[in-house]
C-alpha positions as CSV (number, residue, x, y, z in Angstrom):
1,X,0.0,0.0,0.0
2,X,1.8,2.9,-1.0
3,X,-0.7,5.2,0.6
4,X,1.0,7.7,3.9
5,X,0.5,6.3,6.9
6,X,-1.7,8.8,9.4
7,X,-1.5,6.6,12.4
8,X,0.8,3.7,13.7
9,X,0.3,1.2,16.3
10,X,2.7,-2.1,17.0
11,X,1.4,-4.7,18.9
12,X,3.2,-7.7,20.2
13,X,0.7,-10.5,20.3
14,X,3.2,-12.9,22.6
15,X,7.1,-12.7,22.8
16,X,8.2,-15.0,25.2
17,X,11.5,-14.3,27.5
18,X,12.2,-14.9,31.2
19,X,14.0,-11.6,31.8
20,X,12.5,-9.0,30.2
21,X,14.4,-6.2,31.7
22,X,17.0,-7.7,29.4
23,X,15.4,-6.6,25.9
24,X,15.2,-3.2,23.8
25,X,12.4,-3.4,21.1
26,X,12.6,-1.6,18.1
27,X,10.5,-0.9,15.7
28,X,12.0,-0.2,11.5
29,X,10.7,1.2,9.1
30,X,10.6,0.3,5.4
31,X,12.9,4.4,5.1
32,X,15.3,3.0,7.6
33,X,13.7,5.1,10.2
34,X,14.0,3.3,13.8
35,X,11.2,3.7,16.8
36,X,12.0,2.8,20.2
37,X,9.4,0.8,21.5
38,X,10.8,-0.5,25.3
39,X,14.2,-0.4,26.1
40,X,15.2,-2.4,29.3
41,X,12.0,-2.1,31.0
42,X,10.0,-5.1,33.0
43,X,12.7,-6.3,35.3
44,X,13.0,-9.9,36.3
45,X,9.4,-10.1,34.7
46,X,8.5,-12.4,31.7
47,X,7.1,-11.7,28.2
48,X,5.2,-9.4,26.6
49,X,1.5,-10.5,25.8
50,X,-1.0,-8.7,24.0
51,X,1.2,-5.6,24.4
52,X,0.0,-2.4,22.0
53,X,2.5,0.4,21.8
54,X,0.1,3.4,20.8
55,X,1.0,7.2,21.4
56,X,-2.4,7.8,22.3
57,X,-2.2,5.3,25.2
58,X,-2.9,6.4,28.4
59,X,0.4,4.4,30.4
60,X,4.1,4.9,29.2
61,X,5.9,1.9,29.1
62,X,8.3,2.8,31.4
63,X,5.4,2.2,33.8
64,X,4.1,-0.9,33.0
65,X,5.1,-4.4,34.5
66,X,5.6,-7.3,32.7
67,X,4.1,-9.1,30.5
68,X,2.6,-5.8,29.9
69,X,-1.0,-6.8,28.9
70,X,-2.7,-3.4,27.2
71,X,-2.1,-0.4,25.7
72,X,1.0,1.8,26.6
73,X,3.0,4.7,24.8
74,X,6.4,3.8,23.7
75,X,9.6,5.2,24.4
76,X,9.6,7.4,21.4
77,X,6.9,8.2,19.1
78,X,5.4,6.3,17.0
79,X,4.5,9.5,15.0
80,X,7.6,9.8,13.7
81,X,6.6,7.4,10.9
82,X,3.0,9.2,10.2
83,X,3.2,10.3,6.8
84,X,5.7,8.1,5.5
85,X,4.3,5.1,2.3
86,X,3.2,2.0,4.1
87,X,4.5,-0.1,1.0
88,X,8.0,-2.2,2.3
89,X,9.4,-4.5,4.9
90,X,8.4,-3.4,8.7
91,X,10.9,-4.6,10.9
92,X,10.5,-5.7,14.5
93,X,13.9,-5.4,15.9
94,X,14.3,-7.8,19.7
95,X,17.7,-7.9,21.1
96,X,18.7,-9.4,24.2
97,X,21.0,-7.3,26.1
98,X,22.5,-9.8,28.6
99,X,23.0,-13.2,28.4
100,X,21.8,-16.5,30.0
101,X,18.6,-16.2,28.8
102,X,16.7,-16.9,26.0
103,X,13.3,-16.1,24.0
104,X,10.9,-15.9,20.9
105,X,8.8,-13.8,19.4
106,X,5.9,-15.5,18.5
107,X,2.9,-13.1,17.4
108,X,3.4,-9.5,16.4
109,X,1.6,-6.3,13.9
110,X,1.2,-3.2,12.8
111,X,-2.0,-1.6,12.6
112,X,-1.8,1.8,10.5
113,X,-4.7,3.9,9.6
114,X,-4.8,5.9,7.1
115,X,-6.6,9.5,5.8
116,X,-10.2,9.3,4.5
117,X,-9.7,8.8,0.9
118,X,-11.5,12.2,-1.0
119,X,-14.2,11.5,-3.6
120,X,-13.9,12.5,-6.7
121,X,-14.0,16.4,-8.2
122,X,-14.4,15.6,-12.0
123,X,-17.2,15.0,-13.1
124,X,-20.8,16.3,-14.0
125,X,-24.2,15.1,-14.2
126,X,-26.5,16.8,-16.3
127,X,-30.2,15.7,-17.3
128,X,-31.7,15.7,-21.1
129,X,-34.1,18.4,-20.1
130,X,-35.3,20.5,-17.6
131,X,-38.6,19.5,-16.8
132,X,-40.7,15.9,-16.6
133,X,-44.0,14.5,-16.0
134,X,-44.9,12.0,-13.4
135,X,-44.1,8.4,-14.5
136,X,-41.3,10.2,-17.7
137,X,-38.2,8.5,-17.8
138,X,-35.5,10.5,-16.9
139,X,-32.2,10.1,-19.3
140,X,-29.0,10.9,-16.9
141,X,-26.2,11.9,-18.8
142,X,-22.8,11.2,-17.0
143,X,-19.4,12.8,-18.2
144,X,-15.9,11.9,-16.8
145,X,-17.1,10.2,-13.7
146,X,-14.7,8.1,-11.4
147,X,-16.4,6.3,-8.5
148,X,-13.8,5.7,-5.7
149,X,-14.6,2.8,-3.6
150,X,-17.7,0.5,-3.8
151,X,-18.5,0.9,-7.6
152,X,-21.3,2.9,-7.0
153,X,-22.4,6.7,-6.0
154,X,-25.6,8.2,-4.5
155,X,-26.4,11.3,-6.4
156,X,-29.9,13.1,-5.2
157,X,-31.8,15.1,-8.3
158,X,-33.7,17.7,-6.6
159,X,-36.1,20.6,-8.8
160,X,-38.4,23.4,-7.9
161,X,-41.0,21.2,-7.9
162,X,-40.2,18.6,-6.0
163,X,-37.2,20.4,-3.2
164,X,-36.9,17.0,-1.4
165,X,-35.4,15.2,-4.6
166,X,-35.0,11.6,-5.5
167,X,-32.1,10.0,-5.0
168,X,-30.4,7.9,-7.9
169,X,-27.6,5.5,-7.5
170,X,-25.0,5.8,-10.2
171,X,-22.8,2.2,-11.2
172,X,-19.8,2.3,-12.7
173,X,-19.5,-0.5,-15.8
174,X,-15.9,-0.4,-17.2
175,X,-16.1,0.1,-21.0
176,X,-16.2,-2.6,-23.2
177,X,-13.6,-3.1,-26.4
């Protein structure tokens, strides 16, 4: 998806470790850019399970205890990466500071949301004529028309006559060679 990312969360579904005040967790962008998600924190604790790093989370990491079940903010922001092309390899970086023990990551994602995709500006819809009679067909001429999404667009024809309007739903057929 080469779209910009607006929002960024990671979350580590289960790494196991039995010493998780031994591990910085890093987050790498497909630019190269690094985020740092926890870095030494959880003490003698074990794993991480279910952990989201969010920047709108209420707890910092640095506050949490293992295995750090919920939401918490990262050590840096996440933001960092908001407006950067989802498109490439996301890297979750794990290393083990110390030795002796040992671990796996088992489960992690990212979730990225991204802006409301805007509907389209060309296009015009015009009507054969001005006026019609109850039960006339209505001809609906359509020109340079992209529908964005679903295939098909609402567009409400409304008159002096008749203020409230009826509502027509446009389908877009690709052309035929």
């Amino acid at each position: 998806d080469t779209r910009a990312i607006q929002d960024i969360n990671v979350k580590v579904g289960a790494l196991t470790h039995t010493f998780d005040g031994d591990l910085v967790l890093t987050l790498i962008a497909p630019n190269g850019t690094r985020v740092l998600l926890s870095n030494r924190r959880g003490s003698s604790g074990d794993n991480f399970t279910d952990t989201v790093f969010d920047d709108e989370a209420a707890p910092s990491i640095t506050a949490g205890t293992a295995p750090f079940t919920g939401s918490f903010r990262p050590e840096a922001l996440l933001s960092a990466l908001d407006g950067i092309p989802a498109n490439g390899t996301w890297t979750l970086e794990v290393v083990d500071a110390a030795s002796l023990d040992t671990g796996f990551i088992n489960a992690w994602e990212i979730q990225l949301a991204f802006p409301p995709e805007q509907c389209p500006t060309v296009g015009q819809v015009t009507l054969d004529k001005t006026s019609y009679q109850c039960a006339e067909t209505v001809q609906i001429h359509v020109v340079d028309f992209s529908i964005v999404g679903a295939g098909t667009q609402p567009v409400t024809i409304a008159s002096a006559a008749e203020g409230a309007g009826e509502t027509v739903v446009l389908t877009e057929t690709p052309a035929t060679s």
